[in-house]
Backbone bond lengths (Angstrom), bond angles and torsions (degrees), N, CA, C in turn:
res aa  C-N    CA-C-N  psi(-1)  N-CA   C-N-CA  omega(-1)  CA-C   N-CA-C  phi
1 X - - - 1.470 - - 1.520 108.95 -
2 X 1.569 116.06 114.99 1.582 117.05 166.93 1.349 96.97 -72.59
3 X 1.765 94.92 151.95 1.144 123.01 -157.78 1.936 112.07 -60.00
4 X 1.457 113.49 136.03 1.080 119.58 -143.38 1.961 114.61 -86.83
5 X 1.673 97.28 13.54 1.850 124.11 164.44 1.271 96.23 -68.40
6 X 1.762 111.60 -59.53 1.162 121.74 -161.15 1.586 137.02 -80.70
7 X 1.970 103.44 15.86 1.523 111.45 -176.82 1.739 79.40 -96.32
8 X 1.599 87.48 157.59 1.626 102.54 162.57 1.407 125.11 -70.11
9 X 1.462 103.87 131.93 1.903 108.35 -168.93 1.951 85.63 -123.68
10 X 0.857 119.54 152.86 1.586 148.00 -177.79 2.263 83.86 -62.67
11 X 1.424 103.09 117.85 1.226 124.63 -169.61 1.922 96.63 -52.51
12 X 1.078 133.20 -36.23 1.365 136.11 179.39 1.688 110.19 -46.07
13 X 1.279 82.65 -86.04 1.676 121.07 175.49 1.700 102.31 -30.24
14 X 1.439 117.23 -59.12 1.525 149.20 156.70 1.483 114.28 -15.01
15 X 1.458 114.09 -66.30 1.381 135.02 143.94 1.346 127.12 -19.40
16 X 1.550 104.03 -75.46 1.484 115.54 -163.17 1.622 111.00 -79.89
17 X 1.713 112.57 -9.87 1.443 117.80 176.44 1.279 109.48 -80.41
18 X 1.073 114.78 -25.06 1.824 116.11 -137.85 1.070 110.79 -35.34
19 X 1.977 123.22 -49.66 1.261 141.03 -161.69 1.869 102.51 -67.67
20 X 1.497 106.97 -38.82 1.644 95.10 161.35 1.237 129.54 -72.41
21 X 1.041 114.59 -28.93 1.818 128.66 168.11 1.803 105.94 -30.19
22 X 1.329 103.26 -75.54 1.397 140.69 -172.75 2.046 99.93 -62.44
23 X 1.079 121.69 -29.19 1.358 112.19 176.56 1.302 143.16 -74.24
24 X 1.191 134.79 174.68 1.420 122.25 -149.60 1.620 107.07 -90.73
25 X 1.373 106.71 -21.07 1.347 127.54 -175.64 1.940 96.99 -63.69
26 X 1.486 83.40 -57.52 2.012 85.86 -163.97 1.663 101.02 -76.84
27 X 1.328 129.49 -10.85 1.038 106.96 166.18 1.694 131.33 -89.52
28 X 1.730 106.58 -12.27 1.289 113.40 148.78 1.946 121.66 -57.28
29 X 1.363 98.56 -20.26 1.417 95.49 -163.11 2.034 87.93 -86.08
30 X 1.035 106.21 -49.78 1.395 108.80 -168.21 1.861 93.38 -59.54
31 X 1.024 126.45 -46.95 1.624 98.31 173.55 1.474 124.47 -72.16
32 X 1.128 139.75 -33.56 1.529 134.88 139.33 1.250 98.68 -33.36
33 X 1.038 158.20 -106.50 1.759 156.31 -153.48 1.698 76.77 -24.64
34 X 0.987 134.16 -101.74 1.736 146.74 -132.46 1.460 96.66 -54.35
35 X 1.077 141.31 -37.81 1.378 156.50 -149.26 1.604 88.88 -92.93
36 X 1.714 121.13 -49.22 1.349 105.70 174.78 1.071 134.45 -79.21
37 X 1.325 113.76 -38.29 1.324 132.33 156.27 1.405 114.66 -24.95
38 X 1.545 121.57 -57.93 1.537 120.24 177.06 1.448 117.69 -61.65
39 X 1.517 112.59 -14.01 1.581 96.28 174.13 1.652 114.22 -132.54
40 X 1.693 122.79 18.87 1.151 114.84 -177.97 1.545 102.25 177.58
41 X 1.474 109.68 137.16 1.490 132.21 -161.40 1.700 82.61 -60.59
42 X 1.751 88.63 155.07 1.531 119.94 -160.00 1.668 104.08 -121.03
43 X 1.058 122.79 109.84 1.524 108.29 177.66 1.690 103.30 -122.22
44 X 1.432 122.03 135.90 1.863 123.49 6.63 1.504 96.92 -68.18
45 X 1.754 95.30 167.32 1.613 93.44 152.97 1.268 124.36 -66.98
46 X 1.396 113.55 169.10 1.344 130.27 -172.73 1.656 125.64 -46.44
47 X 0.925 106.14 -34.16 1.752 125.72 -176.74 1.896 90.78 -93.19
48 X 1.310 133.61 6.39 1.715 98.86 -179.87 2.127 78.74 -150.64
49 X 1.281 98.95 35.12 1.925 91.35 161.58 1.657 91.57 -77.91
50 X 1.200 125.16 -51.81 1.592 107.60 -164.66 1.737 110.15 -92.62
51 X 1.498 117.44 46.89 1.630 105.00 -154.28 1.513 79.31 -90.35
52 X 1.311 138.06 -14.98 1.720 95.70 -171.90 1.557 94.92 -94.08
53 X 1.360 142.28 30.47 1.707 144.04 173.54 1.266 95.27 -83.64
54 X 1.738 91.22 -59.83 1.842 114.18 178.29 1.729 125.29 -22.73
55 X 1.350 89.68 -59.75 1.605 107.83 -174.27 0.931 111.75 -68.24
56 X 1.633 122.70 -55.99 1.409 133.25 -161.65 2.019 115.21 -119.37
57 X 1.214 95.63 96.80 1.882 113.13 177.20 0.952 112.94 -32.39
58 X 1.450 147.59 107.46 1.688 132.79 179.92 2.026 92.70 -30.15
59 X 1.196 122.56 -82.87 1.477 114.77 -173.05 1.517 128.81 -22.10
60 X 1.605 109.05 -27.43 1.772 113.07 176.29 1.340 111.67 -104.00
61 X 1.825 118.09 -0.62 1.526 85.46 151.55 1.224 126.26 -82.53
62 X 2.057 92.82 162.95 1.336 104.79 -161.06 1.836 84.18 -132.07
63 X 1.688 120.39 -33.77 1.032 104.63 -142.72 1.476 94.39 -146.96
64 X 1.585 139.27 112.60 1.694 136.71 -144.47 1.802 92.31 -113.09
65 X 1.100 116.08 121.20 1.618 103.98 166.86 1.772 102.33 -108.22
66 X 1.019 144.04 143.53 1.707 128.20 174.06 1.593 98.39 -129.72
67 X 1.163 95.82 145.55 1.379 132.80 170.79 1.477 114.51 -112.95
68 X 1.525 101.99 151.51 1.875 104.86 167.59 1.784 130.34 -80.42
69 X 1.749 113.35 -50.77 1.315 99.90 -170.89 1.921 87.64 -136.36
70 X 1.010 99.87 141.75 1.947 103.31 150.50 1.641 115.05 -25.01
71 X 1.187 114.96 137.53 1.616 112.33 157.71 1.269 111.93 -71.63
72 X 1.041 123.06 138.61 1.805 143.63 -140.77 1.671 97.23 -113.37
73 X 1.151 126.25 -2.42 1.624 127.45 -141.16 2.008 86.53 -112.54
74 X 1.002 130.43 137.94 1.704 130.70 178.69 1.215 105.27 -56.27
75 X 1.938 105.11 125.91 1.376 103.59 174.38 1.767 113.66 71.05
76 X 1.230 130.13 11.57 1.138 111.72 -176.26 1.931 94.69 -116.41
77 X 1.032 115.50 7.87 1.652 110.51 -174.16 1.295 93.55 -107.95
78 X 1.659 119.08 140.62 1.190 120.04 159.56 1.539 113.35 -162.33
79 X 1.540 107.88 53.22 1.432 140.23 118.00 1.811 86.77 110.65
80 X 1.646 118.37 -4.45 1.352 106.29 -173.75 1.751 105.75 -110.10
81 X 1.278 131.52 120.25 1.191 148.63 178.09 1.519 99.82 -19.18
82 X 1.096 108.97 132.25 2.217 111.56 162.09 1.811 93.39 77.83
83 X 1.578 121.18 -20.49 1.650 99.22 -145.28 1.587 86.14 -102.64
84 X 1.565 102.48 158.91 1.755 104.05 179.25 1.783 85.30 -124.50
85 X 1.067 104.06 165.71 1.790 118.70 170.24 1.001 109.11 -63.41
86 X 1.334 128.20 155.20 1.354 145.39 171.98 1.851 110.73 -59.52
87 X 1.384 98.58 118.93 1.291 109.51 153.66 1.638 102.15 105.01
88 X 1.585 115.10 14.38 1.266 133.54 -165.48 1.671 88.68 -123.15
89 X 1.627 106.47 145.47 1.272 134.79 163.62 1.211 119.72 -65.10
90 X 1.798 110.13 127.63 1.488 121.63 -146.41 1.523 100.34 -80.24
91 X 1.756 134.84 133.99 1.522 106.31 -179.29 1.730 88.57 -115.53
92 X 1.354 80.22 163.93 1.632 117.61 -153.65 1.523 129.98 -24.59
93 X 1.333 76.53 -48.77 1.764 93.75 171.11 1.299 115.90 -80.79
94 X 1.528 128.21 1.47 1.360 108.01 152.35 1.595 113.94 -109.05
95 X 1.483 108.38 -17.03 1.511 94.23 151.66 1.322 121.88 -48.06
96 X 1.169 152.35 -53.36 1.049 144.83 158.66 1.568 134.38 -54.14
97 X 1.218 118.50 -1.33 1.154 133.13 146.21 1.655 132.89 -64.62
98 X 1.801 86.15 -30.84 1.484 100.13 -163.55 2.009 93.85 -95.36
99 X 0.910 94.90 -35.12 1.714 105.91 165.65 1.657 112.67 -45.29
100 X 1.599 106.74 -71.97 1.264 106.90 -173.56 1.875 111.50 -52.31
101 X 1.049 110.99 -54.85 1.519 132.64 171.72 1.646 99.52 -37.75
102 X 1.567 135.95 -52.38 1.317 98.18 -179.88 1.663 101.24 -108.24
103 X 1.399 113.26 31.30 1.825 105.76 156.02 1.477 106.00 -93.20
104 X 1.656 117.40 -7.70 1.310 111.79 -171.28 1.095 114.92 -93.32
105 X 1.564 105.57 -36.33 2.016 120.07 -162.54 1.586 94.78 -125.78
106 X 1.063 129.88 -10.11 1.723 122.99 -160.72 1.265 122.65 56.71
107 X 1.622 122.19 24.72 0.992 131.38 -175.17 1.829 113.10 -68.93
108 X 0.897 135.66 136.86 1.286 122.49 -176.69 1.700 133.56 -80.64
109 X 1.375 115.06 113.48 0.996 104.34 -144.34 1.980 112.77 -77.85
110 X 1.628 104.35 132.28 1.726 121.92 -161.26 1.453 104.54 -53.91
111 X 1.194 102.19 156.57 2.161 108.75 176.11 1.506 64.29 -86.07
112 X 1.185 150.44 -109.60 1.438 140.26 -113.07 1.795 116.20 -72.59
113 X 1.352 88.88 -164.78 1.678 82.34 176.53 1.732 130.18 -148.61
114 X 1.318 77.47 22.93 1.783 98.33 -164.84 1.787 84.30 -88.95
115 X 1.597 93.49 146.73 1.768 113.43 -165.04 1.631 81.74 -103.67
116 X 1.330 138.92 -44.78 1.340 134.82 -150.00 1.586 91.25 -1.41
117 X 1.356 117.41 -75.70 1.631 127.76 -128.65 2.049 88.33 -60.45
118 X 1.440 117.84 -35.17 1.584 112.24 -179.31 1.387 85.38 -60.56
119 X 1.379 135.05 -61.57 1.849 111.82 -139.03 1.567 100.01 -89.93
120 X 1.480 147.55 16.65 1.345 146.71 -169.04 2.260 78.01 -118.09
121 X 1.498 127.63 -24.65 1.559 109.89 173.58 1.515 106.83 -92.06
122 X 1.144 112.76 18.35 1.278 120.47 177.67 1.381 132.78 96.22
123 X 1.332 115.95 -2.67 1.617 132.96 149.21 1.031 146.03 -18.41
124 X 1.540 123.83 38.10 1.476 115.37 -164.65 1.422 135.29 -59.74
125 X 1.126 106.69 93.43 1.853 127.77 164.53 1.740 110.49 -38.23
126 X 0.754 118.18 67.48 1.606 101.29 -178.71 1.468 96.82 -112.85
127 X 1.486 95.16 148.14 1.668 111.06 167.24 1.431 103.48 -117.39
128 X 1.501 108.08 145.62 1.550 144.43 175.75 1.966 91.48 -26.68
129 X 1.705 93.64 -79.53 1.808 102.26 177.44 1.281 116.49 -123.40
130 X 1.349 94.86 115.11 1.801 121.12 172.92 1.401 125.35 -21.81
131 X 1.303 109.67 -24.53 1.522 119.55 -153.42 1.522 90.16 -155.09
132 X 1.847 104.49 160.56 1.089 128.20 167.58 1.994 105.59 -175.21
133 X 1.188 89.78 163.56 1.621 120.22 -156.41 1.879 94.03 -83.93
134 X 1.173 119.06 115.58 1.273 127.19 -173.16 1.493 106.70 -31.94
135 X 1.864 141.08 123.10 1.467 122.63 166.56 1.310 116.26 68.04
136 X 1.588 111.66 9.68 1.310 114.34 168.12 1.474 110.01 -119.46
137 X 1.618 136.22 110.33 1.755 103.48 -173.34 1.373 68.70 -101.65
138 X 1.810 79.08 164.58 1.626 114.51 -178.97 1.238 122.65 82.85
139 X 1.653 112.13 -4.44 1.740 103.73 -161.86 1.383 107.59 -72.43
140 X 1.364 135.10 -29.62 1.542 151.58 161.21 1.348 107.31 -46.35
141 X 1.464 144.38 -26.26 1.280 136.29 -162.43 1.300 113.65 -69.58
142 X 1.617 136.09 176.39 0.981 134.80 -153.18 1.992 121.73 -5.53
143 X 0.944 99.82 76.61 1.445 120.08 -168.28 1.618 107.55 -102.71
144 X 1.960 94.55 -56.31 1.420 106.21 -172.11 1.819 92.95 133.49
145 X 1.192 127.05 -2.03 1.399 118.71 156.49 1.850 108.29 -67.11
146 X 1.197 113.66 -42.24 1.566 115.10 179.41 1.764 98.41 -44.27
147 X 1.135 103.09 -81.39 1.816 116.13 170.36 2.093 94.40 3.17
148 X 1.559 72.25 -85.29 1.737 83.24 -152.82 1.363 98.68 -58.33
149 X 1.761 151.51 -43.57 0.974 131.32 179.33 1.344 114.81 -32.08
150 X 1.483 101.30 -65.88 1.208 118.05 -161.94 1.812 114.80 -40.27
151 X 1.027 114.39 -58.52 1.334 132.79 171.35 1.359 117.88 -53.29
152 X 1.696 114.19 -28.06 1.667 123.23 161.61 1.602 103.90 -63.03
153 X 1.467 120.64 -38.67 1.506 127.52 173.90 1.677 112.83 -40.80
154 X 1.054 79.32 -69.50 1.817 115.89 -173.91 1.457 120.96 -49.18
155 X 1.516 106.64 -31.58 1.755 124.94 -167.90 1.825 92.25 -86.63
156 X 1.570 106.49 -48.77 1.361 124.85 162.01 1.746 132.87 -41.21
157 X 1.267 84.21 -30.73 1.638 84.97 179.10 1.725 109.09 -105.48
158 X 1.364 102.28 -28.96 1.736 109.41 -175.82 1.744 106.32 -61.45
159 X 1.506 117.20 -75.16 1.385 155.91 173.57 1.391 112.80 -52.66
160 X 1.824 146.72 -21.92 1.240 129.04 148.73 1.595 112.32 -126.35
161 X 0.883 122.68 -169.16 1.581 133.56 -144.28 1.805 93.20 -148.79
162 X 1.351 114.76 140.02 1.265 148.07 141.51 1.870 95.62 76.19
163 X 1.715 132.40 48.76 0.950 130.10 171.33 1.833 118.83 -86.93
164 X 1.231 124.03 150.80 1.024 135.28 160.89 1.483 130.25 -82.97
165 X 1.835 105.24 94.23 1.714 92.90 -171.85 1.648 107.31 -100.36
166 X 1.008 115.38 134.35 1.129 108.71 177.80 1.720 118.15 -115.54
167 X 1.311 122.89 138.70 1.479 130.64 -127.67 1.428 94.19 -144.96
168 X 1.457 121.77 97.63 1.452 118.00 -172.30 1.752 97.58 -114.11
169 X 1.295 118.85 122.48 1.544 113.25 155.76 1.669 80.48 96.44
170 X 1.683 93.61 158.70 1.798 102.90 177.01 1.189 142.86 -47.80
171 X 1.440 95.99 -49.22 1.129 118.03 163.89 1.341 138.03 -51.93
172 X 1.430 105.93 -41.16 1.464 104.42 168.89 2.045 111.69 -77.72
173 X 1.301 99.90 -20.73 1.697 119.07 -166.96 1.451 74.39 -58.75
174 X 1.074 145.55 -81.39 1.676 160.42 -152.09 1.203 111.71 -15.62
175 X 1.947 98.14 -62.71 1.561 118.55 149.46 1.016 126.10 2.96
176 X 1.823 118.80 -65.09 1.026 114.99 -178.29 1.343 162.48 -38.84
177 X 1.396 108.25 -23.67 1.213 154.01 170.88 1.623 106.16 -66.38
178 X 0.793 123.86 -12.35 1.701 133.00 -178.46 1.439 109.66 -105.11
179 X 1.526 106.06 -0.08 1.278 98.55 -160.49 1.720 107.99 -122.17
180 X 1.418 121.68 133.83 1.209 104.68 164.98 1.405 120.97 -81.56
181 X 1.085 123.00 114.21 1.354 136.10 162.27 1.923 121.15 -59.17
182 X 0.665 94.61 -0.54 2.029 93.95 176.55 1.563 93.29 -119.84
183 X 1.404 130.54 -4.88 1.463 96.33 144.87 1.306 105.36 -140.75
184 X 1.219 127.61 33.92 1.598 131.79 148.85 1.474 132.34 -119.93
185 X 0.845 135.78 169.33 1.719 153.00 -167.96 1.352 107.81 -83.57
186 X 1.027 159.82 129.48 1.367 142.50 143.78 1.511 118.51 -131.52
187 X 1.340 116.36 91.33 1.393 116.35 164.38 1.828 133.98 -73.19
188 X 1.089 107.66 122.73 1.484 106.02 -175.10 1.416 111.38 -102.16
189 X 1.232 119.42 -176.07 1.594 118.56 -153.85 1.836 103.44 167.30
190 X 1.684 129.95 144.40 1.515 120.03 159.34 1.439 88.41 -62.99
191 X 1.159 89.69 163.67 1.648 129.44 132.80 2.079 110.30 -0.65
192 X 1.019 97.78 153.14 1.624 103.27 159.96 1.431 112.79 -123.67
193 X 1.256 120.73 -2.79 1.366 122.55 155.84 1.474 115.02 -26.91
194 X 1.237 113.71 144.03 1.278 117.82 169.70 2.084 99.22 -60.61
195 X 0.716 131.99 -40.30 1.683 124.21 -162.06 1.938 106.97 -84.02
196 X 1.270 97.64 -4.85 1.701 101.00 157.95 1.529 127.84 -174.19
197 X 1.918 94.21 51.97 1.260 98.56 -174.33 2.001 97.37 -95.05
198 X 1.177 132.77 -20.63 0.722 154.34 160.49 1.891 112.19 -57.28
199 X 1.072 126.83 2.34 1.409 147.89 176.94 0.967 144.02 -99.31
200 X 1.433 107.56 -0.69 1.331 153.33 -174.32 1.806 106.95 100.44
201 X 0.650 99.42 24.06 1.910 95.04 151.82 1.984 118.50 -69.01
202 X 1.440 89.46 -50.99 1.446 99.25 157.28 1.331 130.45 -69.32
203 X 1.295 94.60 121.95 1.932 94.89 -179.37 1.307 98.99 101.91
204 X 1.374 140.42 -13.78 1.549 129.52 -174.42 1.568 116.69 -59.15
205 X 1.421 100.41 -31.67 1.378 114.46 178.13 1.643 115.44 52.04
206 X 1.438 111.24 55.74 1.321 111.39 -148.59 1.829 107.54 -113.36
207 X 1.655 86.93 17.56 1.636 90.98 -177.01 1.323 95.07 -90.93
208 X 2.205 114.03 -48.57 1.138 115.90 -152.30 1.617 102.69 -77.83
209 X 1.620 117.71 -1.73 1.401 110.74 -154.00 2.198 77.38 -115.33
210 X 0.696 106.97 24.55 1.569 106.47 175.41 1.973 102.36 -116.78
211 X 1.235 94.43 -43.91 1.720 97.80 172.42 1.627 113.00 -81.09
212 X 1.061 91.31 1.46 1.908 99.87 172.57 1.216 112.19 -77.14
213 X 1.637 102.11 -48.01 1.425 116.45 -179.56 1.336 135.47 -70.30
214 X 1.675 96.62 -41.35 1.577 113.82 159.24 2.042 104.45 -41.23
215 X 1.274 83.94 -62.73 1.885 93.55 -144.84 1.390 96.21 -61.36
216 X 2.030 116.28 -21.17 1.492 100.81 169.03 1.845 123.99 -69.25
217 X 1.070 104.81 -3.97 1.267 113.09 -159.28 1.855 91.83 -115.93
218 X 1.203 139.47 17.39 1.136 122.23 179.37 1.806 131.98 70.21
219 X 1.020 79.45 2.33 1.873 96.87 172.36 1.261 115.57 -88.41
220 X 1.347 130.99 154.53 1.339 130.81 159.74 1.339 127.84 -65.14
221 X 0.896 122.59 130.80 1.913 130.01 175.32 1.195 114.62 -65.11
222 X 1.070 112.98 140.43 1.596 117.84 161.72 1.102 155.09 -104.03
223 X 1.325 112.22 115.41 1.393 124.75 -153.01 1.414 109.99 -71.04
224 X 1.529 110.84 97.22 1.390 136.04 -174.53 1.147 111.87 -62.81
225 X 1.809 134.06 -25.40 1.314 122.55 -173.07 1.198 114.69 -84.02
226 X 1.655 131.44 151.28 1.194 131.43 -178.44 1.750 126.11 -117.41
């Protein structure tokens, strides 16, 4: 893996990092990346570590979902939180995503499972860490992807006005704390995991109560079906 300054990130996004780009943190992280790279498959591939920057312009978000690590499984990461590639078997926790979604909107729920079409309406998919070690989750964690998320949070909450983050399970709840709340949204919710989607994950109804918020605020809604 060339060094991970030097993959293409969406020219916006590009901008507003630079100062992490350049830091001591991400350049420890970019030699860990190279060091793994030489001895064990990297998921996502190389061209889709920054695909939810890609999709979605810092300027068109409207609406933050976060996740913790990449799916670890071949071919199933493709750089947007919950989403697997096309033509790959849906895992659990976004079946249950896709569940809640048509008890909320009646949207019908997709054979596939790729989100693209949420993060191209402005949806940012982001996960906690970018990367992970093939069949290993977590092996990427405290690396220095946390770092830079975090600060993608942070740039997010300082720099636009009236977004919808939505915060499923503790971990992402944690989040919160990054966030200004007197001029942002933040809905919380468990997990969609099968072990506490049933915990109130169900019933949050947190797609239709996110386009509530949009449409009070003059934004466009998002068309959740896929």
């Amino acid at each position: 893996m060339s060094q991970i300054k030097d993959l293409s990130i969406e020219s916006s996004w590009k901008e507003h990092l630079r100062e992490e780009f350049g830091s001591d943190y991400f350049k420890s992280l970019n030699q860990f990346l190279m060091q793994e790279d030489e001895k064990y498959s990297i998921y996502p591939p190389r061209p889709l570590v920054f695909a939810a920057f890609d999709h979605t312009p810092f300027s068109r978000v409207k609406v933050v979902i976060l996740g913790q690590d990449p799916y670890h499984g071949p071919g199933q990461a493709n750089g947007l939180c919950f989403s697997v590639s096309d033509g790959l078997r849906k895992p659990p926790s976004l079946v249950n995503i896709f569940k809640e979604l048509h008890s909320d909107t009646g949207a019908s729920i997709p054979q596939g499972g790729n989100l693209e079409k949420w993060a191209k309406q402005g949806v940012l998919l982001l996960n906690a860490t970018l990367t992970v070690r093939a069949n290993q989750a977590g092996s990427h964690q405290k690396k220095g992807w946390e770092i830079f998320t975090d600060r993608v949070i942070g740039l997010l909450s300082e720099k636009r006005t009236g977004l919808v983050f939505l915060l499923w399970g503790n971990y992402a709840r944690a989040k919160e704390e990054l966030i200004d709340t007197s001029k942002h949204h933040v809905l919380t919710a468990p997990h969609p995991s099968p072990f506490s989607a049933n915990r109130g994950f169900f019933g949050c109804r947190h797609f239709s109560r996110a386009n509530e918020i949009l449409k009070s605020q003059g934004v466009a809604e998002v068309d959740w079906s896929l």
